[in-house]
DSSP file (Angstrom, degrees, kcal/mol; ACC not computed):
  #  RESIDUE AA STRUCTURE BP1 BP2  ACC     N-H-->O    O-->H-N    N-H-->O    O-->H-N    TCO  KAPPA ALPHA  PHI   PSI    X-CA   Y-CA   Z-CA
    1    1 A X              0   0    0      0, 0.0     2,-0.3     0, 0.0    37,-0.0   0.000 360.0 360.0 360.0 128.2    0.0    0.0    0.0
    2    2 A X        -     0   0    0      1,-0.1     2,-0.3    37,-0.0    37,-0.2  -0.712 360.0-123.3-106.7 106.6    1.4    3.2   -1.3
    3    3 A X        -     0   0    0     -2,-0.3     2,-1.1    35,-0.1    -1,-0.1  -0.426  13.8-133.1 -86.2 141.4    1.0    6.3    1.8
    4    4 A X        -     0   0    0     -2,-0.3    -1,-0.1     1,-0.1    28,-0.1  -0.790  14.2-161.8 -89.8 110.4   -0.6    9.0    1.0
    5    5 A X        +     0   0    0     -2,-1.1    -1,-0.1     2,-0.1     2,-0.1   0.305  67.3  73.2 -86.8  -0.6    1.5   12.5    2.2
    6    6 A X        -     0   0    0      1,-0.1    25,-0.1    23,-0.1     3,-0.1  -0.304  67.7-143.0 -97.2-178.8   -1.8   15.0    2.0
    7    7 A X  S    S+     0   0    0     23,-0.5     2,-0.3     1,-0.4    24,-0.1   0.155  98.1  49.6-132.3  10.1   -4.8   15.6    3.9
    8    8 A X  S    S-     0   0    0     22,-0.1    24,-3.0     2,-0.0     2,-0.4  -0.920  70.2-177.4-152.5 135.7   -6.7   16.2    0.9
    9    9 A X  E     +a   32   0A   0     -2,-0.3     2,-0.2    22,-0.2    24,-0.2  -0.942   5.5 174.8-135.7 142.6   -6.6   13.4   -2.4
   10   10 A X  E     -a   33   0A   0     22,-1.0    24,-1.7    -2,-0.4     2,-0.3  -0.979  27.1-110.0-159.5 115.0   -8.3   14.1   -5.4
   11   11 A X  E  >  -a   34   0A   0     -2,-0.2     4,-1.6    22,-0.2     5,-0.3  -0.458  29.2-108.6 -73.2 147.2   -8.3   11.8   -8.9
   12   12 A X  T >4 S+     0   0    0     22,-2.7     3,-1.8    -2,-0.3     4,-0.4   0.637 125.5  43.3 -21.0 -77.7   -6.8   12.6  -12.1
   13   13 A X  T >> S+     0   0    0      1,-0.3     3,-1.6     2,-0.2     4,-1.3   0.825 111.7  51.1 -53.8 -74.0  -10.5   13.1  -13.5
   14   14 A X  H 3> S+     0   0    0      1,-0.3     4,-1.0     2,-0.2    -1,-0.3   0.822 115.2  52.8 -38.6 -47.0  -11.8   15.1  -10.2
   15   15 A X  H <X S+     0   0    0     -3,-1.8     4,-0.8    -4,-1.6    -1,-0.3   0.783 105.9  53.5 -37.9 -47.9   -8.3   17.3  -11.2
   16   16 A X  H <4 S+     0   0    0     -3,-1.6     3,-0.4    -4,-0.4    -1,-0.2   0.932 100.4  54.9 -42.3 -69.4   -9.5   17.6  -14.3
   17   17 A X  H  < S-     0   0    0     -4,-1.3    -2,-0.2     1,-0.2    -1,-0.2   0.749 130.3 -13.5 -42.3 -39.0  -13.0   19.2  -13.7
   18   18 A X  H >X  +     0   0    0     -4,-1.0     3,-3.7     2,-0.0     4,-1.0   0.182  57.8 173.4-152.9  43.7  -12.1   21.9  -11.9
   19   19 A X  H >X S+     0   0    0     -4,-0.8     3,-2.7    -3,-0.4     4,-1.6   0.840  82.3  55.7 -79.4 -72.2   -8.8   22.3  -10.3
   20   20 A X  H 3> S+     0   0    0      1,-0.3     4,-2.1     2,-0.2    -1,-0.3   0.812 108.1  55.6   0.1 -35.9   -9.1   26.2   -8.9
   21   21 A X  H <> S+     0   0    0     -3,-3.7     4,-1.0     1,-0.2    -1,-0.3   0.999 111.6  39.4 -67.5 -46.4  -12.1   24.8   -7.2
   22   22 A X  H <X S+     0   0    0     -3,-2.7     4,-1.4    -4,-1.0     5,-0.2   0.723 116.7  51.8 -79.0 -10.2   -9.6   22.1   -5.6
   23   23 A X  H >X S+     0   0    0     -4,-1.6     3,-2.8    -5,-0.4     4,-1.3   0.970 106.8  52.1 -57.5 -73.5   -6.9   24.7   -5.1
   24   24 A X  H 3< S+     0   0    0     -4,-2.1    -2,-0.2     1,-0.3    -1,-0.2   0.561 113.1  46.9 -13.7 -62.7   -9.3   26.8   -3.4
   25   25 A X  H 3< S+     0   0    0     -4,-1.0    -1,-0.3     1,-0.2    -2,-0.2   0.487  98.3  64.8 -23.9 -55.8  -10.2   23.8   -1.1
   26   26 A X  H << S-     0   0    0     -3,-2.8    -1,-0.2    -4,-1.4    -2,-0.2   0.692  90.3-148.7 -77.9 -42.3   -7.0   22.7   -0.3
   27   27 A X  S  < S-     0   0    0     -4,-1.3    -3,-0.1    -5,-0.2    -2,-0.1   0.968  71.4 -38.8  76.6  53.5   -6.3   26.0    1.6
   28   28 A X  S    S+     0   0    0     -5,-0.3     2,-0.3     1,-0.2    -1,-0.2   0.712 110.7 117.3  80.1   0.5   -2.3   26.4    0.9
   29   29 A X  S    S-     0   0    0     -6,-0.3    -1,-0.2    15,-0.1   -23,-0.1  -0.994  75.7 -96.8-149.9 161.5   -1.4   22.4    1.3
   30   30 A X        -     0   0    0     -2,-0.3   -23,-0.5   -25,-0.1     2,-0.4   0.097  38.8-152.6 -73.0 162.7   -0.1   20.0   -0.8
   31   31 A X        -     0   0    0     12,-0.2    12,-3.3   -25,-0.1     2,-0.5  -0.970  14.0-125.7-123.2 133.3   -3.1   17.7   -2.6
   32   32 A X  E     -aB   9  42A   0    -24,-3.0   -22,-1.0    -2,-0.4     2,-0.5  -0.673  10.6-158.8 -73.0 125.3   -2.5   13.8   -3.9
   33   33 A X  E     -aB  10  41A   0      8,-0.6     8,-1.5    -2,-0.5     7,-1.3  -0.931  13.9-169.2 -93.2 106.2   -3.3   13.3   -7.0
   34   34 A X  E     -aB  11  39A   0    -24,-1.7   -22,-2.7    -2,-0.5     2,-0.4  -0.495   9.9-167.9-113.2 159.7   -3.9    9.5   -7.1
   35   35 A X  E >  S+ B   0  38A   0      3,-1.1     3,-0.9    -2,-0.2   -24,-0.0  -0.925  89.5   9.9-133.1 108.1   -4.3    7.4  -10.7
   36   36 A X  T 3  S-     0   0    0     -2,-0.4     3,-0.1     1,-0.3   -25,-0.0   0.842 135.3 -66.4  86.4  23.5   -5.6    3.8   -9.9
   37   37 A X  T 3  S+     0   0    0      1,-0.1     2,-0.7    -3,-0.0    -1,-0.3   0.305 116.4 111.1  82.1 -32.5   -6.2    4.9   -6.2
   38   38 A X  E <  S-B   35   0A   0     -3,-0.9    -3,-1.1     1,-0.1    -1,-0.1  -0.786  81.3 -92.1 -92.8 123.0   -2.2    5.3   -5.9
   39   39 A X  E     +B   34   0A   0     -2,-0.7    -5,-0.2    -5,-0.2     3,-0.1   0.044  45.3 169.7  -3.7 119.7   -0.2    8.6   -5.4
   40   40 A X  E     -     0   0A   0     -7,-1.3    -6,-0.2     1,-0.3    -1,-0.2   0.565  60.8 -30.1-115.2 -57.4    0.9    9.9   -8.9
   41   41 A X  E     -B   33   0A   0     -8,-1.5    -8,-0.6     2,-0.0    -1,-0.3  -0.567  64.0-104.9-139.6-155.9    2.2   13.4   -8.1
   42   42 A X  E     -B   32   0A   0    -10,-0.2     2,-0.5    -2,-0.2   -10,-0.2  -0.941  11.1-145.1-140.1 135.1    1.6   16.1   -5.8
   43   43 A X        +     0   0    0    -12,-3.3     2,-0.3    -2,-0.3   -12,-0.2  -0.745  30.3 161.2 -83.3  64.0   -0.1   19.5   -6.0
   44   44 A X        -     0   0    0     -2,-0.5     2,-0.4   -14,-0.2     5,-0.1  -0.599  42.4-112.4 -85.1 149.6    1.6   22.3   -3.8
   45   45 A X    >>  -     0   0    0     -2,-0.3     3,-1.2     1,-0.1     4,-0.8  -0.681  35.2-103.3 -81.2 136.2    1.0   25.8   -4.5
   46   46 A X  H 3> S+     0   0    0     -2,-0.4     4,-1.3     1,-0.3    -1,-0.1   0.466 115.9  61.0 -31.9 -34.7    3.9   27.8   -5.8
   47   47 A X  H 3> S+     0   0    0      2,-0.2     4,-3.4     1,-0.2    -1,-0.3   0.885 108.9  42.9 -76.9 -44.9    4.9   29.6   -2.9
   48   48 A X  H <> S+     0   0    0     -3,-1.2     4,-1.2     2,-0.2    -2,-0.3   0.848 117.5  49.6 -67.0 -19.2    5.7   26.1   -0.8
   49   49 A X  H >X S+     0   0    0     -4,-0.8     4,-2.7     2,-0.2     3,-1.8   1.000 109.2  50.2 -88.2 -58.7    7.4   24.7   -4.0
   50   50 A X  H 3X S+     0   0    0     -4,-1.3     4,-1.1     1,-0.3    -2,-0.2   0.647 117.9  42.8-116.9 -54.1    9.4   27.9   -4.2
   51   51 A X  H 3X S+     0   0    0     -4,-3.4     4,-2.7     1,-0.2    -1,-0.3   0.740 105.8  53.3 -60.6 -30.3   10.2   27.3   -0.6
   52   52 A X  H <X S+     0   0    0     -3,-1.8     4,-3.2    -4,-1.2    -2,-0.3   0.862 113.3  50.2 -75.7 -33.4   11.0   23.6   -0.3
   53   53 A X  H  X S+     0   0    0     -4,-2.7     4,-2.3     2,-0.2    -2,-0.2   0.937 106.3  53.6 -73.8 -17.8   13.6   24.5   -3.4
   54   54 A X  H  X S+     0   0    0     -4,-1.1     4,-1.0    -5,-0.3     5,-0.4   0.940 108.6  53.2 -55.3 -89.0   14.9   27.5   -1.0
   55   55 A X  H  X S+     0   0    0     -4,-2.7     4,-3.1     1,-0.3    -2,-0.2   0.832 109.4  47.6 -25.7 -55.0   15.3   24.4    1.6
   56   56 A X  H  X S+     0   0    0     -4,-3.2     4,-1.7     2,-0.2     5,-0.3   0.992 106.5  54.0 -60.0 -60.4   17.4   22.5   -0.9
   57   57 A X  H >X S+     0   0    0     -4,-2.3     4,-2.3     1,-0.3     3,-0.8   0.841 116.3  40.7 -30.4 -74.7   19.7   25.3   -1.8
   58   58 A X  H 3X S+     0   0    0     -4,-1.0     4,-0.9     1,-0.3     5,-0.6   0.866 112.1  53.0 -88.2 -43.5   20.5   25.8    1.7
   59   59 A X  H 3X S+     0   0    0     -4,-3.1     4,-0.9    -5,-0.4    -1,-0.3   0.877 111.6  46.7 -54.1 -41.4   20.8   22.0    2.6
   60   60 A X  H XX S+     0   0    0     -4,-1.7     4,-1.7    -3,-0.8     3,-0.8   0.972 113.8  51.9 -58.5 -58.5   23.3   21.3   -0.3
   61   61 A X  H >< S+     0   0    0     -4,-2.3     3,-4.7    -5,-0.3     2,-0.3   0.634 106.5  51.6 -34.3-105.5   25.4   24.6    0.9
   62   62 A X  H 3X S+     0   0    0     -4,-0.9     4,-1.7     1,-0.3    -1,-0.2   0.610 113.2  46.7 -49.7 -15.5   25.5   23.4    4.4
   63   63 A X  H <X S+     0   0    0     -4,-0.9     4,-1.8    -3,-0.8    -1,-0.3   0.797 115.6  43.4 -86.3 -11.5   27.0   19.9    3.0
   64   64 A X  H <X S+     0   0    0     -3,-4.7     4,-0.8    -4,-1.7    -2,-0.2   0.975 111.2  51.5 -93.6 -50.7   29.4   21.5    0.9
   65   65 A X  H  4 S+     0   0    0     -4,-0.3     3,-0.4     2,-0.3    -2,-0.2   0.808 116.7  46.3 -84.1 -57.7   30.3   24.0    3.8
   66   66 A X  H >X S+     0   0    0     -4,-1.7     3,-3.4    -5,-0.3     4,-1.5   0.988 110.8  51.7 -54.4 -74.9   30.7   20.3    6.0
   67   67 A X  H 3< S+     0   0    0     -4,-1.8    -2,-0.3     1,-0.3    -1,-0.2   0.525 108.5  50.4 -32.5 -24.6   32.7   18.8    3.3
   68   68 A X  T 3< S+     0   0    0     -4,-0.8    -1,-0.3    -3,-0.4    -2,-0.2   0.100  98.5  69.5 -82.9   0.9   35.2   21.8    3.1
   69   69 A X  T X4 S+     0   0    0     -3,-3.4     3,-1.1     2,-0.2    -2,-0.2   0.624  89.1  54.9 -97.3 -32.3   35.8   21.9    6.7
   70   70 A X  T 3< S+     0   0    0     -4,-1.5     3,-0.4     1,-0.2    -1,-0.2   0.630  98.0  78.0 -75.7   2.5   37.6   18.9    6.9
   71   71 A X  T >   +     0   0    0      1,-0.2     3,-1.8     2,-0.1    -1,-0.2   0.489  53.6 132.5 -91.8  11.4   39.8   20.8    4.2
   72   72 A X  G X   +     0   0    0     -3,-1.1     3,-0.9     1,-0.2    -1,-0.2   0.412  59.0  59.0  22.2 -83.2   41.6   23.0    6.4
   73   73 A X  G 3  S+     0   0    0     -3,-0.4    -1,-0.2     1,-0.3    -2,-0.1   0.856 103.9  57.5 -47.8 -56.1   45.4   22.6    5.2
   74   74 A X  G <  S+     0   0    0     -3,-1.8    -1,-0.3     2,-0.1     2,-0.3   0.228  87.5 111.6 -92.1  28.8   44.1   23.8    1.8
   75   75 A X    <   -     0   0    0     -3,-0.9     2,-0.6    -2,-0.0    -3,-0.0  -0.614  60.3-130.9 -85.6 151.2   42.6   27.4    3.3
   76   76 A X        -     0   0    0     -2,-0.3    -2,-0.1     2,-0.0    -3,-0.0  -0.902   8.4-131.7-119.6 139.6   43.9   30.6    2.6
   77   77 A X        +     0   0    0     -2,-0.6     2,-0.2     1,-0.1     0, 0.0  -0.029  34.7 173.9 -68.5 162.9   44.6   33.1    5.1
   78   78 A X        -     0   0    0      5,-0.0     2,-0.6     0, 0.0    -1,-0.1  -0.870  21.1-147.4-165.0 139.4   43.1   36.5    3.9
   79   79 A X    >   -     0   0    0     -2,-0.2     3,-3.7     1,-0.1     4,-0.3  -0.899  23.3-123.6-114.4 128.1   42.9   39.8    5.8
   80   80 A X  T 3  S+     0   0    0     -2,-0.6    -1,-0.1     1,-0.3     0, 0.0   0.383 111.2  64.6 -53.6  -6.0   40.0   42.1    5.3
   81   81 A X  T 3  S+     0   0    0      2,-0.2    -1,-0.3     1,-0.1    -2,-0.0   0.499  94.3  57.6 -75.7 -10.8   42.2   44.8    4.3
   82   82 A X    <         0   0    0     -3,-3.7    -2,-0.2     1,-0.1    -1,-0.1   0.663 360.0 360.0 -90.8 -32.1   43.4   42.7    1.1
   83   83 A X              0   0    0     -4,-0.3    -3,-0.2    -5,-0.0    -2,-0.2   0.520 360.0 360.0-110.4 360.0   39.5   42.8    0.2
């Protein structure tokens, strides 16, 4: 059985018919879209996708930021007068 990550699930065809309505509905959170009863996508409104990619940016920075730390030896000194 395939979990469903929404509080609100809708089928392709109900998607079809109106989807504003189901925007509307949804109130700001994410909607299932299921085919055959199982999860096919997700529906989030543009401002949470906008954010969750925000959330990724930062999470890959803060691994690269880990990953360079152990890199020490290879830093170079710089004095803020130089910049």
């Amino acid at each position: 059985m395939h979990q469903v990550l929404a509080n609100l699930s809708v089928s392709i065809s109900e998607l079809k018919k109106n989807p504003s309505a189901l925007l509307a509905q949804a109130s700001g959170s994410p909607i299932a879209v299921l085919n055959h009863n199982k999860p096919a996508a997700y529906l989030v409104p543009a401002e949470t996708y906008e954010a969750l990619m925000d959330r990724l940016d930062d999470y890959e920075l803060a691994k690269l930021v880990e990953a360079r730390r152990g890199d020490k030896e290879q830093a170079v000194t710089v004095s803020l007068d130089d910049l």
